[in-house]
C-alpha positions in Angstrom: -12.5 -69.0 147.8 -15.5 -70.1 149.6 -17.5 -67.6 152.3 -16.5 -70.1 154.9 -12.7 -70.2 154.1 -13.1 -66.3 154.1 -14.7 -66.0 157.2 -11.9 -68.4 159.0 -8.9 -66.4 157.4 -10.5 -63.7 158.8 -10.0 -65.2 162.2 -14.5 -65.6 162.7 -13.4 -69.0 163.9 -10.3 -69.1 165.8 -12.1 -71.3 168.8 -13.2 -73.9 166.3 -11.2 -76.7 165.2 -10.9 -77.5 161.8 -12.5 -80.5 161.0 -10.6 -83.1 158.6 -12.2 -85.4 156.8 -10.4 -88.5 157.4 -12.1 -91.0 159.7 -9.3 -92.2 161.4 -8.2 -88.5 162.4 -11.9 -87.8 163.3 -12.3 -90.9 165.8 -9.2 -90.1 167.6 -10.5 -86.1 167.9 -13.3 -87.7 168.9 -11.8 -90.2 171.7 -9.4 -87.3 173.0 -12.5 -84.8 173.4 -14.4 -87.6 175.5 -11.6 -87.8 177.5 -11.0 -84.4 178.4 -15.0 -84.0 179.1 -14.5 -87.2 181.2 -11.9 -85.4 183.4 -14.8 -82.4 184.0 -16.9 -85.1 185.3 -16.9 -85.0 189.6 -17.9 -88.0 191.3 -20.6 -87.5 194.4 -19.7 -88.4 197.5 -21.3 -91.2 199.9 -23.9 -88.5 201.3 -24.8 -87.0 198.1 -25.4 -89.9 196.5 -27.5 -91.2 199.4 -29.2 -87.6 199.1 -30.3 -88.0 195.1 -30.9 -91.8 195.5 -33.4 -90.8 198.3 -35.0 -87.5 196.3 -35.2 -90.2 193.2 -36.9 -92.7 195.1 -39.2 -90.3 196.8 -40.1 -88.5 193.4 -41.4 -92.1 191.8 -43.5 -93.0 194.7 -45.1 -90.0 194.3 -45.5 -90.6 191.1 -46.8 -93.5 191.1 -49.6 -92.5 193.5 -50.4 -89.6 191.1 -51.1 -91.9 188.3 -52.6 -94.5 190.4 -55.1 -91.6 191.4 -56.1 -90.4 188.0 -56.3 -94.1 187.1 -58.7 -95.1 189.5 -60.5 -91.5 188.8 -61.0 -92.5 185.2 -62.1 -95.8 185.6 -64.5 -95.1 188.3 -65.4 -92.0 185.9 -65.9 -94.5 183.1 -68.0 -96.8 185.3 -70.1 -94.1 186.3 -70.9 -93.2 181.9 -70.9 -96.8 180.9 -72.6 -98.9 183.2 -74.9 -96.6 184.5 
């Protein structure tokens, strides 16, 4: 007997599933335990979504400026070395 059939005897593993090794059984543990996350999942309301769409929207603008900056630093920077 293995260490890992020992250990789940033993009860070590009484949470975890045994895994089979047919593909068919594995896809439909598979599709059953993306269904039960799916039910975890809450959907935001109106305001909430407004909220993130807004914070998102904020946070790439300011993104985008921050890398405009350092390009336009760098380039002028590289002006500067190059050209003299």
């Amino acid at each position: 007997m293995s260490q890992l059939e020992t250990d789940r005897t033993r009860g070590d593993f009484e949470n975890e599933p045994v895994r089979s090794r047919n593909p068919i059984t594995a896809l439909l543990t598979f599709i059953r335990e993306v269904f039960a996350e799916m039910r975890k999942v809450v959907t935001p309301t109106g305001r909430e979504l407004a909220s993130y769409s807004v914070i998102v929207v904020l946070f790439v603008v300011v993104m985008i400026a921050l890398i405009f900056g350092l390009d336009f630093a760098f380039a002028a920077l590289s002006r500067l070395v190059f050209v003299g």
